[in-house]
C-alpha positions as CSV (number, residue, x, y, z in Angstrom):
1,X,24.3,55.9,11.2
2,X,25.1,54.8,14.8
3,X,21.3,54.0,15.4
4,X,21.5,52.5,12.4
5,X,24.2,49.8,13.5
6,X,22.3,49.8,16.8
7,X,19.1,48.5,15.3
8,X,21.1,46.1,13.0
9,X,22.4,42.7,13.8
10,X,25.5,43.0,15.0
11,X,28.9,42.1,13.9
12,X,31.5,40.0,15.3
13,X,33.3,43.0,15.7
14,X,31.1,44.4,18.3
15,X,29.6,40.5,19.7
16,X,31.6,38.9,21.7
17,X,29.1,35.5,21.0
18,X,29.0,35.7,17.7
19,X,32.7,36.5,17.3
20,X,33.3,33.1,19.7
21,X,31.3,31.3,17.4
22,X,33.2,31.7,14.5
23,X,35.9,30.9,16.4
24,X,34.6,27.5,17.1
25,X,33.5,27.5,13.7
26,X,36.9,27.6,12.0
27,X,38.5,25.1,14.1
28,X,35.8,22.4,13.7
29,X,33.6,21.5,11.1
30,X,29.8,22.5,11.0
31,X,27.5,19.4,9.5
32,X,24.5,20.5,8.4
33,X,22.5,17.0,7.8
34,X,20.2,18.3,5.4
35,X,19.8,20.7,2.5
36,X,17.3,20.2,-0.7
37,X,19.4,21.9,-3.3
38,X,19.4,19.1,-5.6
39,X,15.5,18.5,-6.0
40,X,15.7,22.4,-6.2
41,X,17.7,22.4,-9.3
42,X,15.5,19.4,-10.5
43,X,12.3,21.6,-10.4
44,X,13.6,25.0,-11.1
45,X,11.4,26.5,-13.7
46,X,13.5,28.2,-15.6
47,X,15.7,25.5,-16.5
48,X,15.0,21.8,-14.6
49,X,17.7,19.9,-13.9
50,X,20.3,22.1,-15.5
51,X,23.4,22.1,-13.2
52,X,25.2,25.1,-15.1
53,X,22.5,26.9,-15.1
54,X,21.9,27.2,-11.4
55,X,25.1,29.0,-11.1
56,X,25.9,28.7,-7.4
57,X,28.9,31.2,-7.7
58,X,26.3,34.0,-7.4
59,X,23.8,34.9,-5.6
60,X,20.7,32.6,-5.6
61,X,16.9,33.3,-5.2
62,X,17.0,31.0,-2.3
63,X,18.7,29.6,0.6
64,X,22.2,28.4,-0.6
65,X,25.1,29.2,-2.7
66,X,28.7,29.2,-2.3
67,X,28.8,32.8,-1.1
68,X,26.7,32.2,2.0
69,X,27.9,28.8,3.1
70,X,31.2,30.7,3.1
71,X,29.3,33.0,5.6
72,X,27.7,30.3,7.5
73,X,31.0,28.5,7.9
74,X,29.5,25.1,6.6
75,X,32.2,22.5,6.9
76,X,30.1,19.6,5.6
77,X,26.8,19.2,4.0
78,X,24.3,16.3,3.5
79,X,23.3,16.6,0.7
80,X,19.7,15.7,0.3
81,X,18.9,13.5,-2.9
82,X,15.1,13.3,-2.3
83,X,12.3,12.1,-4.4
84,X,8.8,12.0,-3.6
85,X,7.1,8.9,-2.8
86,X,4.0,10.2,-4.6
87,X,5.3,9.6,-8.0
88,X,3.0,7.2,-10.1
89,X,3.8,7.9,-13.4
90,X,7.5,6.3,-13.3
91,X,10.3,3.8,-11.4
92,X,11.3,5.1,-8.2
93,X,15.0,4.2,-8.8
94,X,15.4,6.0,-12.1
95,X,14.5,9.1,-10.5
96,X,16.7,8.6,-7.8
97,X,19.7,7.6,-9.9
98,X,19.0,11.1,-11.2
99,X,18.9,13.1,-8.5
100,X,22.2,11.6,-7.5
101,X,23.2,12.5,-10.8
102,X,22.3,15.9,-10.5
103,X,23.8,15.9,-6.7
104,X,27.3,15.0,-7.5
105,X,27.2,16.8,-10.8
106,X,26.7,20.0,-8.7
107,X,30.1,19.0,-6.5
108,X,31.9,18.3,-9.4
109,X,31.3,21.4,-11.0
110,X,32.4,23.4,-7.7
111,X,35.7,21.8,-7.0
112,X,37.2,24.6,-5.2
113,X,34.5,25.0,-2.6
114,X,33.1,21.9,-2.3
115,X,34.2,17.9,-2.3
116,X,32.5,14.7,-2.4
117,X,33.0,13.0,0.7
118,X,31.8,9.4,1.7
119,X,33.6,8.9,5.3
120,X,33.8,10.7,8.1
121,X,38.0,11.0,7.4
122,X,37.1,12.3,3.8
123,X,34.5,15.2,6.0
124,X,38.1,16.0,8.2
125,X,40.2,16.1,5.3
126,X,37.6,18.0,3.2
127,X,37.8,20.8,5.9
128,X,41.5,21.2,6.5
129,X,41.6,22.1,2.9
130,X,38.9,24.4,2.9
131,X,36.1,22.5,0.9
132,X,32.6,21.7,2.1
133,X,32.4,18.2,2.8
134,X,29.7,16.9,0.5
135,X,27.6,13.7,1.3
136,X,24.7,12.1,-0.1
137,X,21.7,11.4,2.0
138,X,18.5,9.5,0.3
139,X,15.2,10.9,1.6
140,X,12.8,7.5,1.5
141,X,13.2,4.0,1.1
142,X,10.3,3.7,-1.5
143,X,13.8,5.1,-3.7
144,X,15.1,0.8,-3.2
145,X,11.9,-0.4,-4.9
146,X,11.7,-3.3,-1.9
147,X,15.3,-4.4,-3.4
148,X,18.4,-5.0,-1.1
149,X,20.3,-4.8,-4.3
150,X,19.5,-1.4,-5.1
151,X,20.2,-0.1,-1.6
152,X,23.6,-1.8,-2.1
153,X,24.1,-0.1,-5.3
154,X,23.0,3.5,-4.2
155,X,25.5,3.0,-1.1
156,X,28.2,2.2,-3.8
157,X,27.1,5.2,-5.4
158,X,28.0,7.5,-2.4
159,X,24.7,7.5,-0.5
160,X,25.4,7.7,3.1
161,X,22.3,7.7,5.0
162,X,18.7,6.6,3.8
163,X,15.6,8.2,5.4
164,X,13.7,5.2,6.2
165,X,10.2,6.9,4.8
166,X,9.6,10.0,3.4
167,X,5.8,10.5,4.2
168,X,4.1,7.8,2.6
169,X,3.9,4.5,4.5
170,X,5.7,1.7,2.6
171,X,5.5,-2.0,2.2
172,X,7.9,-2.4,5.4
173,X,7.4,1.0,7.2
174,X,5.0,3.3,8.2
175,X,5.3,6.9,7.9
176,X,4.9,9.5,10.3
177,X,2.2,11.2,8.1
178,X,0.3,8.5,6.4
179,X,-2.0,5.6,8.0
180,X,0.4,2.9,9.8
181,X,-0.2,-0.3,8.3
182,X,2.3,-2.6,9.8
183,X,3.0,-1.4,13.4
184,X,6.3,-0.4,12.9
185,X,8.8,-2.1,10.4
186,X,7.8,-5.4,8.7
187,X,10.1,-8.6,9.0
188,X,11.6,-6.9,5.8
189,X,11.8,-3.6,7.2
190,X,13.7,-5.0,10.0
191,X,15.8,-7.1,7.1
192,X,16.8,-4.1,5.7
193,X,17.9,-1.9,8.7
194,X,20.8,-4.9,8.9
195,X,21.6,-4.5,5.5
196,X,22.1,-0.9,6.2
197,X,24.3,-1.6,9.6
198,X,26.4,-4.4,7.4
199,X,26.9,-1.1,4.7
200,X,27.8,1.4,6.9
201,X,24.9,3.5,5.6
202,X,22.9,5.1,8.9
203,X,19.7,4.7,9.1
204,X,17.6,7.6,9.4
205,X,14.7,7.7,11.4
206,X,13.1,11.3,10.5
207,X,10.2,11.1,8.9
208,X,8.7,7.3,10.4
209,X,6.5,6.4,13.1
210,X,7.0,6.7,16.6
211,X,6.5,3.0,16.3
212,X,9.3,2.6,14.0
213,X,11.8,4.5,15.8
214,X,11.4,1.8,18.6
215,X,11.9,-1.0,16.5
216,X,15.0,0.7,14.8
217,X,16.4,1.3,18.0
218,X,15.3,-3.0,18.9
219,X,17.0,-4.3,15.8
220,X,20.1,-2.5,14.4
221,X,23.0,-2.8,15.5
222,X,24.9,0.7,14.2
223,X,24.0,4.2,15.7
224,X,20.9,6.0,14.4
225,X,20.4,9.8,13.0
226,X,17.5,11.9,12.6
227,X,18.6,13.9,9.6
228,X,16.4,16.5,10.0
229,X,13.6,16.7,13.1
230,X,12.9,18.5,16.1
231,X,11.4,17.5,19.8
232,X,7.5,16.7,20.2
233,X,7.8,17.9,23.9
234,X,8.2,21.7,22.5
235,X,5.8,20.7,19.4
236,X,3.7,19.0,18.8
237,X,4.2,17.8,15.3
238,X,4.4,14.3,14.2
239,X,7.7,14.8,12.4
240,X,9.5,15.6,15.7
241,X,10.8,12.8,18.2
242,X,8.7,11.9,21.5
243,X,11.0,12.4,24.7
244,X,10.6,8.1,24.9
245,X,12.7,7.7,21.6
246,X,15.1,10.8,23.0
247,X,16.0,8.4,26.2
248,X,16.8,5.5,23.7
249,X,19.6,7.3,22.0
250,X,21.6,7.3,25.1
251,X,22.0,3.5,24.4
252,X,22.1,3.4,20.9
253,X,24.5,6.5,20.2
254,X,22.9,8.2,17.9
255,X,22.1,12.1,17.2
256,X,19.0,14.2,16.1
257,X,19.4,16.7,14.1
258,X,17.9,19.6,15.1
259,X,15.2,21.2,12.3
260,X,14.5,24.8,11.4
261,X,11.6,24.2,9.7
262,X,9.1,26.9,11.5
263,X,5.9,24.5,12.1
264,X,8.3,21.8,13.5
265,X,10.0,24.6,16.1
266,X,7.2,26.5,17.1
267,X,3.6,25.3,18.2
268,X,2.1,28.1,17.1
269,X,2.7,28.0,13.6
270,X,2.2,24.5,13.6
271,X,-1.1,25.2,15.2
272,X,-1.9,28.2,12.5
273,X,-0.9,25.5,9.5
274,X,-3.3,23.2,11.2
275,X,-5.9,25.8,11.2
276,X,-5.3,26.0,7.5
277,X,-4.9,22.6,6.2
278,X,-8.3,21.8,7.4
279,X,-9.9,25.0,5.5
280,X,-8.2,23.2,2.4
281,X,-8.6,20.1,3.0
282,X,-10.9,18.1,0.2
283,X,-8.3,18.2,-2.7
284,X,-9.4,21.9,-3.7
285,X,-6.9,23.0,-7.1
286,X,-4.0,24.7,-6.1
287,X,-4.9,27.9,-7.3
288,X,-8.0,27.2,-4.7
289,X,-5.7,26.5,-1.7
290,X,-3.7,29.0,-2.5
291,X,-6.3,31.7,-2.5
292,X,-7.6,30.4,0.4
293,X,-4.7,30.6,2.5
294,X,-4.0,34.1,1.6
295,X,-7.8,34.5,2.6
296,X,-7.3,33.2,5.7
297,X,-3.7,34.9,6.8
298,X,-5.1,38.6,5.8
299,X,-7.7,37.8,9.1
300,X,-5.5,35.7,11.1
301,X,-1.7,36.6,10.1
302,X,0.8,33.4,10.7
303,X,2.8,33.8,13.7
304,X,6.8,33.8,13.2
305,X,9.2,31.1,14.3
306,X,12.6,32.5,15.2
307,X,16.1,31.6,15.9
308,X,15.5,31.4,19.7
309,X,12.6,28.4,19.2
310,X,15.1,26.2,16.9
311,X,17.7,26.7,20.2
312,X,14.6,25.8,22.6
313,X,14.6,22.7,20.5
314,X,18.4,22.3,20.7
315,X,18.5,22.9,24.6
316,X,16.0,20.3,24.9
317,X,17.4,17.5,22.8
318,X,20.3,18.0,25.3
319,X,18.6,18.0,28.3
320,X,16.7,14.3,27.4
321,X,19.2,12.5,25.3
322,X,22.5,13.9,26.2
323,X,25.0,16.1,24.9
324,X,26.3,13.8,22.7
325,X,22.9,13.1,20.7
326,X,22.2,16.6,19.0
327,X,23.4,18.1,15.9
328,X,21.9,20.3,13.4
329,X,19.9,19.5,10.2
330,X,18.5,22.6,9.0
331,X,16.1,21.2,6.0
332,X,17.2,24.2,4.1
333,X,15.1,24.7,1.1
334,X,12.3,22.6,3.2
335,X,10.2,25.5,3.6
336,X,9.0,28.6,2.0
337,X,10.0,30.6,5.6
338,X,12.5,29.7,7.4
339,X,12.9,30.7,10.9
340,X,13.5,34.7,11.7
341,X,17.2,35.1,12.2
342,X,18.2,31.9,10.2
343,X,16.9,32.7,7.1
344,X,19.6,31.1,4.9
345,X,22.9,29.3,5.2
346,X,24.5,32.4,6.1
347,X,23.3,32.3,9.5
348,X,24.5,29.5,11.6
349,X,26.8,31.4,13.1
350,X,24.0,33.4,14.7
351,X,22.6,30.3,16.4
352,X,26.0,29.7,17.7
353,X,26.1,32.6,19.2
354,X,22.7,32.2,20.7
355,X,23.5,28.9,22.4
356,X,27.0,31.0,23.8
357,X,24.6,33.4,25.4
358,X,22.7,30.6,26.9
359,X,26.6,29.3,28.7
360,X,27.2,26.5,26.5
361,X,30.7,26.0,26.2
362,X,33.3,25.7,23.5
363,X,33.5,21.2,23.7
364,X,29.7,21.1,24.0
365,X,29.2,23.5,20.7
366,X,31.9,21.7,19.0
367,X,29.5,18.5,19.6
368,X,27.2,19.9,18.4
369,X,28.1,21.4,15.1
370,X,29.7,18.1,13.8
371,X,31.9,15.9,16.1
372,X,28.7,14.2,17.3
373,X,27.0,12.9,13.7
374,X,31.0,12.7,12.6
375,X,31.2,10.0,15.1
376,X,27.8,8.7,14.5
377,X,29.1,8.0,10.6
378,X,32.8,6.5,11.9
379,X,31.0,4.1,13.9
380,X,28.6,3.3,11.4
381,X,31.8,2.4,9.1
382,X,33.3,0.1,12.3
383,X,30.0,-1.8,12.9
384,X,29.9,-2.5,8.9
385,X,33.6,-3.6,8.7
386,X,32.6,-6.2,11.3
387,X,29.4,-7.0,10.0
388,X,30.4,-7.7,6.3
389,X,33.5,-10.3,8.2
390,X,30.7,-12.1,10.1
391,X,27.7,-12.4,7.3
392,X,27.6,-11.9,3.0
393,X,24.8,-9.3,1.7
394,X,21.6,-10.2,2.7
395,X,19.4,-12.1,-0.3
396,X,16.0,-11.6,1.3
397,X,12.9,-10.2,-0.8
398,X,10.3,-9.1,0.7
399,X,8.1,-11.7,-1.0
400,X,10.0,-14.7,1.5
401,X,9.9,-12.2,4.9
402,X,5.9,-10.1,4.6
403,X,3.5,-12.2,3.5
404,X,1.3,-11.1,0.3
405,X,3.1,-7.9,-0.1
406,X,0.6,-5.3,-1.2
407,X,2.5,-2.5,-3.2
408,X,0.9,0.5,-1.4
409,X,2.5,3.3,-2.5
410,X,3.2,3.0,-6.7
């Protein structure tokens, strides 16, 4: 039994860390600034899109349910209300409508855990009475159609922050994993970052170009977030932010939020899924690319990203841009594997911990966990309340501002 414990992870009971981290934990809120649940329920195969039927009060098959963001000590939660921007077959903004459906249909039916929250005083308030915070995030602005009125109405409709791209270039933005076609944002790219600043909805620059970041961080006029990425010094991934952009934020005030996702945290598996997207690259079925990536990992078996690369990733972020410019965005539900050690929401408090070992203290981890994207959102709400005083909503197209628009990705 005792080697039992011994080989086990170990409880706040016997680990002074992890106990410490709870600590922390309790007295300020953890903001995680990205989770998938929502397009989860929408493509669950049992039953799509069925809110009751995903019953989060037990148990589920995958990364979150009440039970474990008990465990993890989530205070707030960005809810992600992504859509792919491969969709052909049907509008953009229905589907997005519906995944906000489905999003605040899932905090409605949890009152007693969680709460929908749309300011960073509704996040504090949310904690003190013991609910999860619950905010709306869009992942892509193909979700606006190239329509400022539609981004107005999704921010009236809760959305908080809109991932500029998801990874498919746009009419005003290129993507950090498709061909750039505009060098960064468009005049109507740039036309709606300061609608988003004269919102109060933060603009979030995970999934753009390098080039984009820049002229983000050039033309708005509100604090930035990267929901969800990593550092490129560490890895080398496209998705993750060069240590130029990580520089910037010290000026512009805004956070990245740390990823677990394992090919964005360690090179090595982001070298092995290299390796492996060029075997299958050529459109082979699915049944094809699966089969030939189990080929390939009984020869070559893919290498393991753990707790300790995500904090490598934190440490860094630290180290270029400032204490005051990381936070954590998991991407739960982003990835088949997660990270060993931070497998579901449970485990936050183990990469607490972690970071306690390392001597960070108890103001830097309370930065971290949420004080730094909480501020990041008040200020957002400050620069907007001045904005909307100086200026009315912005009645640009994109037909008056880019030339021959060329709808690229419908």
């Amino acid at each position: 039994m005792l080697a039992a414990v011994a080989a086990g992870p170990l409880s706040s009971q016997t680990d002074p860390a992890l106990a410490r981290a709870r600590r922390i934990l309790r007295a300020a809120p953890l903001v995680d600034g990205h989770n998938d649940l929502p397009f989860v329920i929408r493509e669950d195969g049992k039953a799509p899109s069925d809110v009751e039927a995903y019953d989060l009060r037990r148990k589920s098959t995958g990364d979150t349910d009440l039970g474990r963001l008990a465990q993890g000590q989530v205070g707030a939660q960005f809810w992600s209300v992504y859509i792919p921007g491969e969709i052909k077959d049907s509008g953009y903004a229905r589907v997005q409508l519906e995944q906000i459906d489905i999003a605040r249909r899932v905090i409605e039916r949890y009152p007693e855990r969680l709460r929908l929250a749309t300011t960073a005083a509704e996040v504090n308030a949310a904690f003190r009475a013991g609910r999860v915070g619950s905010l709306l995030g869009m992942e892509g602005g193909h979700a606006i159609e190239n329509s400022l009125g539609a981004l107005r109405i999704f921010h009236r409709l809760g959305v908080r922050y809109m991932t500029l791209t998801h990874n498919v270039t746009l009419d005003w933005a290129d993507a950090a994993l498709d061909t750039p076609k505009h060098n960064g944002l468009t005049a109507f790219g740039k036309e709606v970052v300061r609608e988003m600043n004269r919102l109060g909805m933060i603009v979030d620059i995970s999934h753009v170009s390098p080039k984009v970041m820049h002229d983000v961080l050039d033309v708005g006029a509100s604090p930035v977030m990267f929901s969800h990425s990593s550092a490129k010094a560490l890895t080398n991934h496209p998705r993750n932010v060069p240590d130029d952009v990580l520089r910037r934020l010290k000026g512009n005030g805004g956070v990245v939020m740390v990823t677990f996702i394992p090919r964005f945290v360690s090179q090595a598996v982001a070298d092995w899924t290299t390796e492996v997207d060029a075997l299958t690259k050529g459109n082979p079925s699915l049944v094809d690319a699966k089969r030939i990536r189990a080929e390939y990992a009984r020869t070559n078996p893919p290498p393991v990203a753990t707790l300790k690369d995500v904090a490598d990733h934190i440490e860094h972020v630290r180290t270029v841009a400032g204490i005051d410019h990381v936070g954590i965005g998991s991407d739960y539900y982003g990835s088949p594997d997660m990270p060993q050690g931070l497998e579901d929401v449970s485990k936050f408090p183990e990469l607490f911990a972690e970071l306690i070992r390392r001597g960070w203290t108890d103001a830097d981890l309370t930065k971290l966990a949420g004080q730094n994207i909480l501020r990041v959102l008040r200020k957002n709400e400050i620069v907007a309340r001045r904005l909307q005083r100086e200026r009315p909503p912005s009645t640009a197209t994109i037909d008056k501002l880019d030339r021959n628009p060329k709808i690229s990705d419908r």
